[in-house]
VOMIVEX-146854 format. One record per residue (C-alpha): z, x negated, y negated. Coordinates in pm, whole numbers, padded with zeros to 5 digits, always signed. Example, Ala and Ser with C-alpha at 12.3 -4.5 7.8 and 13.67 -1.06 7.14 Angstrom:
BEGIN
+00780-01230+00450+00714-01367+00106
// end
This chain:
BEGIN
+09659-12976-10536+09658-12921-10893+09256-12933-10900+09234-12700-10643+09432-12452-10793+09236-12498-11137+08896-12447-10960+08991-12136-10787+09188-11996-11115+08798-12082-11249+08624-11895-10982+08845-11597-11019+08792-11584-11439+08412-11655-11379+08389-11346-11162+08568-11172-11378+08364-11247-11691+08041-11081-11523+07865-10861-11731+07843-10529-11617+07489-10457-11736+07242-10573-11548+06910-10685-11771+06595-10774-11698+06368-11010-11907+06029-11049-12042+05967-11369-12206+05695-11507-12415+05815-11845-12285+06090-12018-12154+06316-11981-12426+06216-11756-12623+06231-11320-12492+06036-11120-12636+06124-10795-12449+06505-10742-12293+06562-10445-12156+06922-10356-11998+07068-10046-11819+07383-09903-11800+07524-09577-11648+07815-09371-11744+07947-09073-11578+08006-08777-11833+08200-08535-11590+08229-08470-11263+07884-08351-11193+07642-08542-11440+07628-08900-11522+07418-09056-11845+07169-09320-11785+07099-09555-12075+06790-09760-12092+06808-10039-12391+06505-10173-12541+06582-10507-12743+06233-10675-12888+06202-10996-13136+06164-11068-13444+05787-10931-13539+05720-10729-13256+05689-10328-13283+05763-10146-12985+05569-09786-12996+05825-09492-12952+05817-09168-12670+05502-08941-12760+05621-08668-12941+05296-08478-13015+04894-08517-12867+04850-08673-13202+05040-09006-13120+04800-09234-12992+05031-09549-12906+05361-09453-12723+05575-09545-12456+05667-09325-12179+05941-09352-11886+05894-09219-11542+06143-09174-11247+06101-09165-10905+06033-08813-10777+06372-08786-10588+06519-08842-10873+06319-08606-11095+06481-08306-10961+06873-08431-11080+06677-08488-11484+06915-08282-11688+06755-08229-12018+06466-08436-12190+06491-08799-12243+06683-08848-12587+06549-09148-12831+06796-09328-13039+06723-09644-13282+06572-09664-13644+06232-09577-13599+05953-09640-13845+05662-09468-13938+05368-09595-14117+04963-09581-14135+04840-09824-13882+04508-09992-14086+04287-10072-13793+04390-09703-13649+04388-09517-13970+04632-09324-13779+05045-09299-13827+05210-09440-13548+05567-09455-13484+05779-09788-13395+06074-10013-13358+06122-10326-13479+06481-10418-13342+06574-10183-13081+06576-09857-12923+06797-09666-12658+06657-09392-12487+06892-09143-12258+06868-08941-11991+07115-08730-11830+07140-08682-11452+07268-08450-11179+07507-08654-11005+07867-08523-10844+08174-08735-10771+08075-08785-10370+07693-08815-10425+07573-09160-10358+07167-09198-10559+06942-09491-10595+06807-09432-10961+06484-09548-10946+06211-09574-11244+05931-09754-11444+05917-09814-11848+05547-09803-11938+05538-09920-12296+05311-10031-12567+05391-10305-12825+05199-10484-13079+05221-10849-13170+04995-10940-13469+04715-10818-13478+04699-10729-13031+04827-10392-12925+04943-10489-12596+05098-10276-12275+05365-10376-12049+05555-10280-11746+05932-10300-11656+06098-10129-11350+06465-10049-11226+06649-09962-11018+07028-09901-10949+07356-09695-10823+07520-09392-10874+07830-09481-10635+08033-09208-10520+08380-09197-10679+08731-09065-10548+09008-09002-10713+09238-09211-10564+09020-09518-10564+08870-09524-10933+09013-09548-11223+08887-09316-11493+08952-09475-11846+08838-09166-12058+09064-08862-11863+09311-09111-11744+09281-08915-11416+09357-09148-11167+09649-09192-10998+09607-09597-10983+09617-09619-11386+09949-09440-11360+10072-09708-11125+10233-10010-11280+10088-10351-11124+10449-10418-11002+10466-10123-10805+10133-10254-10650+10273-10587-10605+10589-10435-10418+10395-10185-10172+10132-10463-10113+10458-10742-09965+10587-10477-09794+10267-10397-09636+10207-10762-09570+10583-10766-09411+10529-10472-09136+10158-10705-09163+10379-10963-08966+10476-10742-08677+10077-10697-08594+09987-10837-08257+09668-11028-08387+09892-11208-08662+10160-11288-08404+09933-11405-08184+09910-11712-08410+10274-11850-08432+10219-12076-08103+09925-12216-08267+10113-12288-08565+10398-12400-08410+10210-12637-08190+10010-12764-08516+10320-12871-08693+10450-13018-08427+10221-13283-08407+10150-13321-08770+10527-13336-08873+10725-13686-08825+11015-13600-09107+11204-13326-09258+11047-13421-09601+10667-13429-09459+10760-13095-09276+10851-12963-09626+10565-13042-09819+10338-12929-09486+10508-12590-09502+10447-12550-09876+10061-12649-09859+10043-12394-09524+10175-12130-09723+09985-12194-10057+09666-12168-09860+09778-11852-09714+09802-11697-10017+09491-11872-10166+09259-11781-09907+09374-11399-09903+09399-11367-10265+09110-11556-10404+08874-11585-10085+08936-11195-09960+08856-11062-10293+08570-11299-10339+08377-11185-10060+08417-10805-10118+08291-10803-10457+07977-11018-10360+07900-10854-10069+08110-10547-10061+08410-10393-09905+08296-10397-09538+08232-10762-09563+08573-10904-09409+08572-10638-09128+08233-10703-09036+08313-11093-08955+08616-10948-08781+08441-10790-08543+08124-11000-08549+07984-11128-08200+07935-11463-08307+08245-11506-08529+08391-11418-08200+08275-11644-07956+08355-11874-08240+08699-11825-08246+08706-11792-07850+08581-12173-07888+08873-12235-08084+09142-12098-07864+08926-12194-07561+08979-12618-07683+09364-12535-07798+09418-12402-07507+09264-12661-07292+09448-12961-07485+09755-12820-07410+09723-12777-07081+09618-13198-07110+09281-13232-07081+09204-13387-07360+09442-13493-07711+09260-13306-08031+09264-13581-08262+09063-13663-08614+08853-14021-08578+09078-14319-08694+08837-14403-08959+08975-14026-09128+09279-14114-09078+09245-14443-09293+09079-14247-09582+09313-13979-09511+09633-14212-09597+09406-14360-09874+09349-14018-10072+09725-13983-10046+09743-13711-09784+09422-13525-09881+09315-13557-09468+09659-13344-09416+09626-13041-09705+09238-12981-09546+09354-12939-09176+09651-12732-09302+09404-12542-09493+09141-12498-09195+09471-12341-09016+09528-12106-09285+09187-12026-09291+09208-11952-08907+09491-11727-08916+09340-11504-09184+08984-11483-09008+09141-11413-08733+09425-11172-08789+09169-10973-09057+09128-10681-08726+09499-10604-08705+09545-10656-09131+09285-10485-09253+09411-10118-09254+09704-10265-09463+09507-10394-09706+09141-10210-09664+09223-09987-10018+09293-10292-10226+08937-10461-10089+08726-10093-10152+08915-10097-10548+08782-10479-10601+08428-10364-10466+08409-10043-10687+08511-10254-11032+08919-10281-11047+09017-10608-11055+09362-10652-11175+09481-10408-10941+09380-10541-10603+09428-10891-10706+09819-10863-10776+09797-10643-10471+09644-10913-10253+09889-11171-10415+10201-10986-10298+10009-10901-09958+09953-11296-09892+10264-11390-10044+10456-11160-09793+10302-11297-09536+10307-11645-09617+10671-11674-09654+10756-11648-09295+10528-11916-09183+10643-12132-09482+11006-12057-09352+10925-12088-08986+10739-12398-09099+11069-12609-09141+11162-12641-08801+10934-12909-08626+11101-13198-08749+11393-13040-08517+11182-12972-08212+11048-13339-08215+11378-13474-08183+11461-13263-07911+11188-13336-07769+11281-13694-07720+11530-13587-07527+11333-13460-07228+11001-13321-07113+11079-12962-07216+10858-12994-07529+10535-13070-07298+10661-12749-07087+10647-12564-07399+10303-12696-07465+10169-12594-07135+10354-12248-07147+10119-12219-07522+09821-12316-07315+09785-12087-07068+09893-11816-07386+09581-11965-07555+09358-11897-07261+09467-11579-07229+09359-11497-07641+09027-11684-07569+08947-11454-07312+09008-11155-07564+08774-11326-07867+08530-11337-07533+08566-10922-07500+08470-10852-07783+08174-11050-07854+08103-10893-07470+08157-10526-07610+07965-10618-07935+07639-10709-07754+07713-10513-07416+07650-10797-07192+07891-10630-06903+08052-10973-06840+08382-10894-06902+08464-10526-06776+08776-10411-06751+08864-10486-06397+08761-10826-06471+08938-10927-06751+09252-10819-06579+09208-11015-06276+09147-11340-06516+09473-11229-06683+09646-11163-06386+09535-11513-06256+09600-11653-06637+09989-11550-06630+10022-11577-06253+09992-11934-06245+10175-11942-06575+10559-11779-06351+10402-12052-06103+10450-12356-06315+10719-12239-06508+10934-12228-06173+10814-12582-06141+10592-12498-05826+10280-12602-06029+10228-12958-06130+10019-13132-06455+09964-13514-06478+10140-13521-06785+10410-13308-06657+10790-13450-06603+11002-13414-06315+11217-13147-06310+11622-13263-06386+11850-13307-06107+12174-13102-06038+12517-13278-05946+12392-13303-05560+12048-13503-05650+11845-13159-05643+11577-13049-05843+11675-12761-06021+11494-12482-06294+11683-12439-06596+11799-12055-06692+11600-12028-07014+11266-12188-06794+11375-11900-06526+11413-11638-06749+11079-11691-06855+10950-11719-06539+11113-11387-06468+10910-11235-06757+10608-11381-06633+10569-11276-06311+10718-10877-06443+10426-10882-06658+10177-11023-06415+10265-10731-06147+10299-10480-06437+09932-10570-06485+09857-10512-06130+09776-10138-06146+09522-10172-06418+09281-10258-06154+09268-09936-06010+09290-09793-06335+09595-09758-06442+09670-09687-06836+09883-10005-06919+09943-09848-07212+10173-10161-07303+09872-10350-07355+09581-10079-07363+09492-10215-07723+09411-10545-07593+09198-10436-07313+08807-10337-07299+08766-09941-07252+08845-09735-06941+08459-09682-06933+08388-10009-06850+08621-09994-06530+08361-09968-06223+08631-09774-06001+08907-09531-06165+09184-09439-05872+09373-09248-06138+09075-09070-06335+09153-08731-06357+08886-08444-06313+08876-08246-06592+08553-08131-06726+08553-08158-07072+08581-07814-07237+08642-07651-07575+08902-07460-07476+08879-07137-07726+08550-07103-07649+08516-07135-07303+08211-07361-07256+08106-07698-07171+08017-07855-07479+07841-08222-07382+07780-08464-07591+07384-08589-07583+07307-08813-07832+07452-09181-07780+07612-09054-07527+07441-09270-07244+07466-09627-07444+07878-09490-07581+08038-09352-07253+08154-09672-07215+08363-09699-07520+08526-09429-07453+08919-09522-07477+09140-09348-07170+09302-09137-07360+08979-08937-07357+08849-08965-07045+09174-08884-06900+09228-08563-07099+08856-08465-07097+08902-08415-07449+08540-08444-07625+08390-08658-07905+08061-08681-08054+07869-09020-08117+07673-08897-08381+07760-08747-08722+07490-08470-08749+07561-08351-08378+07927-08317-08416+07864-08146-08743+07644-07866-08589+07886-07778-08272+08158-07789-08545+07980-07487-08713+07872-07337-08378+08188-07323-08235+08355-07274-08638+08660-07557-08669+08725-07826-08882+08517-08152-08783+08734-08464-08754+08577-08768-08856+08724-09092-08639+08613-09383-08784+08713-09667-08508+08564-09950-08362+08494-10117-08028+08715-10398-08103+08989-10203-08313+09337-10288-08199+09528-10060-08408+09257-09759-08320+09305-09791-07977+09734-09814-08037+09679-09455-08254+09491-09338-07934+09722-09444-07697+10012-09380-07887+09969-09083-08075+09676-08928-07909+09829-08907-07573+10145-08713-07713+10063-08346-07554+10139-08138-07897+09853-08359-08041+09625-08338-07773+09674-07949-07758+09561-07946-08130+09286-08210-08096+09112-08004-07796+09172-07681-07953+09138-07681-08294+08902-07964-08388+08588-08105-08339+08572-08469-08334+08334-08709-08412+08402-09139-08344+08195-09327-08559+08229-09670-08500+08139-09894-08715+08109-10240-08541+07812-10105-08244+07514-10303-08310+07349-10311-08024+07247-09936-08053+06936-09915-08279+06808-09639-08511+06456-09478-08518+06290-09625-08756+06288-09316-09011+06660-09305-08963+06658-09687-09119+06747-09725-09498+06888-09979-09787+07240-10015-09835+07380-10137-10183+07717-10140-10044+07606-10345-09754+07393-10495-09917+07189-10505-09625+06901-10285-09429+07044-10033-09251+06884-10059-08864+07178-09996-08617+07481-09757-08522+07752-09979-08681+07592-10005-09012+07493-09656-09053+07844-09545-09001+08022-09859-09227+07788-09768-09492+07870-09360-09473+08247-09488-09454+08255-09685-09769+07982-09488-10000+08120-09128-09861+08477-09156-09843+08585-09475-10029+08744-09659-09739+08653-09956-09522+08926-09985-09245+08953-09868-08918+09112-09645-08785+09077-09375-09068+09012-08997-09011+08913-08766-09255+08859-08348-09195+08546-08160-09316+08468-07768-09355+08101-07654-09239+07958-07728-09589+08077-08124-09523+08342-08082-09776+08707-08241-09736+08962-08027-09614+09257-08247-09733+09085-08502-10029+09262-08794-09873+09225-08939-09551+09474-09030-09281+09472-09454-09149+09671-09607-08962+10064-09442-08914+10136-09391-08543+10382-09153-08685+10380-08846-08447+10468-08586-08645+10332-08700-08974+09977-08676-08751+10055-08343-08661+10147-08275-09040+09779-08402-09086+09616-08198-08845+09822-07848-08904+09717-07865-09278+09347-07946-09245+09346-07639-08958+09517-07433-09253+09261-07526-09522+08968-07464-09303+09081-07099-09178+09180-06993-09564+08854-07139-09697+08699-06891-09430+08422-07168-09362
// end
C-alpha cells in the first residue's frame, strides 16, 4: 500500500511542477539549442492582456533586432494572424541589451542580440472573451560568417476568466484567495455528505454489500477490506478526478458519464452482477490468481477492492458532479491547492460511510449460516441489478437515438423486472439454488414479515408504475426514466399550444427542433412551456419578444436536471415566471448524434478536441463562457449576451431560492432597459 500511495503522491507533485510556459525549440543538434523561444501571457486589467515572446540564442549567435528604420537591412519581424490584428494595442515593444556595430562584409550598422531579447505586445482581450493567439516570428541570425533566416510559429489561449473561479494574485480580487483551504475542505465533506443521499451513489450499496460479502471470512479481514475500499475512494476522486481535468479539461469526467460506450459498459457490468445473483453463473477470479494472490500477500484482494472503488466513482460521477463540478473547472483553469483539499474532503466524506458500512459482512455471513435468507437477499439484489442495467442501456439508447428503449418500453421491462421480484419474494417464484421456505408450528410453509413487507413494497411500486404507460408523470421516478417524447401514446398529454403569453403569439421552435422533440422532459410538454435548441435562435426571440434569455444547460442523461424539472419546474409560481418572463434556451451538452454544418465546426482547447456535434458545441460554450462544467446550471443574459446576475444557479431544488433567482434576473433586465 505504501508504494501506491508514494507513486500517486509522485504523480500529483510531477503535475504540479509543470512549467507554465510553453517553449518551443530549435536545435543545432540533439543536445545542443541554438534558438529557444518561449511565450507567456499575462492579463494587465480587465480588458487587455500582455503577450510576451522570449528569444533565448547561444553562445556566438546574433539574433538581428525589429526594423526600426528602411535603413536596417537585417531584422526580424513578428506577424499575427489577422483576427488577431484588430485586438494589437500599441506597437510591439523590444526589450534586451542590444548591440550595435559596423557589420564588415555589409559595411552597414546592424543591430543585434547576443543573449536574449523579449519583445511585447499588448492585446484587446476582456474577462469573458475566449481568443486563439495565433502568430509567426520571422527572424534573421548570423552564425559565423552565414547570415541565416528562420521561422518559429505559435499559438495559444486567452481563456475567459470569472471572478469566482480565478484567483487573481496581483488585485487579490477573488473571492477563493479570501477563502481559507479549511473552509474548502469543510464545504467540500459536506457536499460529499448530502453526495451520499444521490440516487446514482446509492444505487451502489447492494453492489458493495454483495462484494464484501463474499470477499470477507473474519472481522479482522473485513477491517482491513473496509480500510483499502475507502482509501481507494478517496484516491481515485482525489488524485484520478483531478488528473483527468487538468490533462484533458474540466468536461472530461462528465463526458465519460454520459458517454454511449462507457454506458453500455457499465450496463455489462450490472447486466453479469445481476445475472450471478440471480445463479447463473458464480463470478470468480481463476485459481491460478488466487495462488499468486495469497503469494503477494493479499495484493489479488486491494486490486478488486480498488476496481470497486473505481466503479462506484465512474459510475456515480452523473449524480456527483454538480457537487463537485467548481472544484474540477478551478484545477483546469490553474488552482491547484484549492480543488485538491476540496476533492480530499469531498472523497473523504464519502468514503467514510462505505468504510463504516463496510464492517458488517463478517455479521451477515454468520447469519447466513443460519438459513437461506442470505441467498434471498442475493436474488432480491439481482433483479435490483437488472433493473440499473436496463438504465446504463437508456442512456447509451438516448446518446445514439437508436429508439430501442422508449419510454413505454422501459417501463414494461421494469414493471416485469419488479413484478416477478413481489413474486418470488412471496415465495411463489422458485431458483435452483433457492431454499425451502420455513415451516410454521402446523408443518406449513409460511413468508416471514420482513420477506412480506418487502413484498408489499414491491408489488406498490410495480402498480405505481402502471400508469406510466399511458403516460403518466411518475414523478417519483421521472429522473430515472427516458423523456415523455419518446412515449409513442400520451393518454394524459395536455393540449396546450405553446405560447408566449405577454405577447400573444405562437413562438415555435425550428432549429433542432425535429432531431430534440424527443428530449423534451414532461414538465414541458405538459405545460406547453417553450425552449429553444439552439443558442443563437433563442437569443434572437429573446430580443424580439425583449426578456431575459435563460440559459439551461442539461443533458439527456442528467438525473438531477430532470429532478429540478420535475421538482421545481412543475411548481405553478415558477412555471408562471418561466412562461412569462423568460426565454429559455436547453443546451445539452451530452447530444452527439446531432451534427454541425461544417462552417459551424471549430477547435476546442478546453476540449481539447474538434468541435463537430451539438454536445460539444454547447460543453465547450459552458466551460470557456461561463466557467462551469456541470449540469444542470442556468445562467440569465440581457440582449447584448451579458449576465444579468454574474453567477449562475446549479443544482438546489429549493423552491423559493429559484424564484429568488428568477425575480432578480427579471429585475436586472427591466432596470438595465435592454
Amino acid at each position: 500500500m505504501m508504494t501506491i500511495v508514494r507513486f500517486l503522491t509522485s504523480m500529483c507533485f510531477l503535475l504540479l511542477s509543470f512549467p507554465v510556459m510553453a517553449q518551443e525549440r530549435i536545435r543545432q543538434d540533439d543536445t545542443m539549442p541554438l534558438m529557444d523561444f518561449s511565450f507567456q501571457q499575462e492579463r494587465l486589467d480587465d480588458s487587455s492582456v500582455m503577450v510576451s515572446i522570449r528569444a533565448q540564442s547561444a553562445s556566438g549567435i546574433k539574433l538581428y533586432g525589429l526594423q526600426r528604420s528602411s535603413e536596417d537591412i537585417l531584422y526580424s519581424q513578428i506577424s499575427f494572424d489577422t483576427l488577431v490584428q484588430a485586438r494589437l494595442l500599441g506597437n510591439i515593444v523590444e526589450l534586451g541589451d542590444a548591440r550595435q556595430e559596423t557589420d564588415s562584409v555589409l559595411q552597414a550598422t546592424v543591430r543585434f542580440f547576443s543573449d536574449s531579447v523579449v519583445w511585447q505586445q499588448k492585446i484587446k482581450a476582456g474577462l469573458r472573451d475566449s481568443l486563439a493567439v495565433k502568430g509567426l516570428v520571422s527572424y534573421m541570425y548570423q552564425q559565423g560568417d552565414a547570415y541565416l533566416p528562420a521561422e518559429q510559429s505559435f499559438t495559444f489561449y486567452i481563456q475567459p476568466q470569472r471572478a469566482n473561479f480565478e484567483t487573481k494574485v496581483s488585485s487579490g480580487n477573488s473571492q477563493l484567495a479570501t477563502r481559507s483551504l479549511l473552509w474548502i475542505f469543510l464545504a467540500a465533506f459536506g457536499g460529499g455528505l448530502l453526495a451520499l443521499l444521490t440516487p446514482c451513489v446509492y444505487s451502489m450499496i447492494p453492489v458493495t454489500v454483495a462484494y464484501f460479502t463474499k470477499r470477507t471470512g473474519s472481522r479482522r479481514e473485513g477491517i482491513r477490506n473496509a480500510l483499502q475500499y475507502a482509501f481507494s475512494i478517496i484516491a481515485i476522486f482525489t488524485l484520478l478526478g483531478f488528473l483527468i481535468t487538468v490533462v484533458f479539461g474540466p468536461a472530461a469526467l462528465n463526458n465519460l458519464s454520459t458517454n454511449w460506450i462507457a454506458n453500455l459498459v457499465f450496463f455489462g457490468i450490472f447486466l453479469l452482477f445481476g445475472l450471478s445473483f440471480l445463479g447463473a453463473f458464480e463470478i470468480s477470479l481463476p485459481a491460478s490468481w488466487s495462488t499468486k494472490a495469497d503469494a503477494q500477500a493479499g495484493m489479488g484482494s486491494f486490486m478488486g477492492i480498488f476496481f470497486m472503488a473505481l466503479t462506484l466513482v465512474v459510475v456515480s460521477f452523473s449524480c456527483t458532479g454538480p457537487i463537485i463540478g467548481n472544484l474540477l473547472v478551478l484545477a483546469a483553469k490553474g488552482s491547484y491547492w484549492g480543488p485538491l483539499v476540496g476533492m480530499f474532503g469531498f472523497s473523504l466524506a464519502l468514503a467514510l460511510p462505505f468504510a463504516l458500512f463496510a464492517f458488517f459482512p463478517s455479521k451477515l455471513n454468520v447469519l447466513g449460516k443460519a438459513g437461506g435468507w442470505l441467498n434471498a437477499v442475493k436474488v432480491t439484489l439481482g433483479f435490483l441489478e437488472l433493473a440499473l442495467a436496463l438504465k446504463f442501456l437508456s442512456n447509451a439508447d438516448l446518446a445514439r437515438g437508436w429508439r430501442l428503449l422508449d419510454r413505454e418500453v422501459f417501463l414494461a421491462v421494469w414493471i416485469v423486472i419488479f413484478g416477478l421480484l413481489g413474486i418470488y419474494l412471496l415465495g411463489k417464484l422458485k431458483l435452483h439454488h433457492d431454499d425451502k421456505l420455513p415451516k410454521n408450528d402446523f408443518g406449513q410453509p409460511y413468508v416471514s414479515v420482513s420477506r412480506l413487507m418487502m413484498a408489499i413494497l414491491t408489488f406498490s411500486f410495480t402498480f405505481y408504475l402502471i400508469p406510466g404507460l399511458w403516460g403518466a408523470p411518475l414523478k417519483g421516478v421521472s429522473a430515472f426514466l427516458p423523456p415523455m417524447g419518446t412515449q409513442d401514446f400520451n393518454a394524459s398529454a395536455a393540449t396546450v399550444v405553446p405560447v408566449q403569453p405577454s405577447t400573444g403569439t405562437t413562438t415555435h421552435q425550428r432549429k433542432y427542433y425535429d432531431q430534440m422533440k424527443i428530449y423534451e422532459p414532461e414538465v414541458v410538454t405538459k405545460h406547453g412551456l417553450v425552449t429553444y435548441f439552439d443558442y443563437k435562435e433563442a437569443l434572437a426571440v429573446a430580443r424580439e419578444l425583449k426578456k431575459p434569455l435563460m440559459l439551461d444547460f442539461t443533458g439527456i442523461n442528467c438525473v438531477n436536471c430532470r429532478k429540478m424539472e420535475g421538482q421545481v419546474w412543475s411548481d405553478p409560481e415558477v412555471m408562471k415566471r418561466l412562461k412569462e418572463d423568460f426565454v429559455i434556451a436547453s443546451l445539452y451538452v451530452d447530444v452527439h448524434q446531432v451534427e454541425l454544418q461544417p462552417h459551424e465546426q471549430y477547435y476546442s482547447e478546453v476540449l481539447n478536441k474538434q468541435v463537430t456535434t451539438l454536445g460539444d458545441q454547447y460543453a465547450d460554450l459552458q466551460v470557456t463562457k461561463f466557467g462551469a462544467s456541470t449540469q444542470p446550471y442556468y445562467f440569465f443574459l440581457d440582449a447584448g449576451e451579458q449576465r444579468l446576475i454574474e453567477e449562475g444557479y446549479g443544482y438546489d431544488p429549493d423552491i423559493s431560492r429559484f424564484i429568488n433567482q428568477l425575480e432578480k434576473a427579471k429585475q436586472e433586465y427591466q432596470e438595465r432597459g435592454t
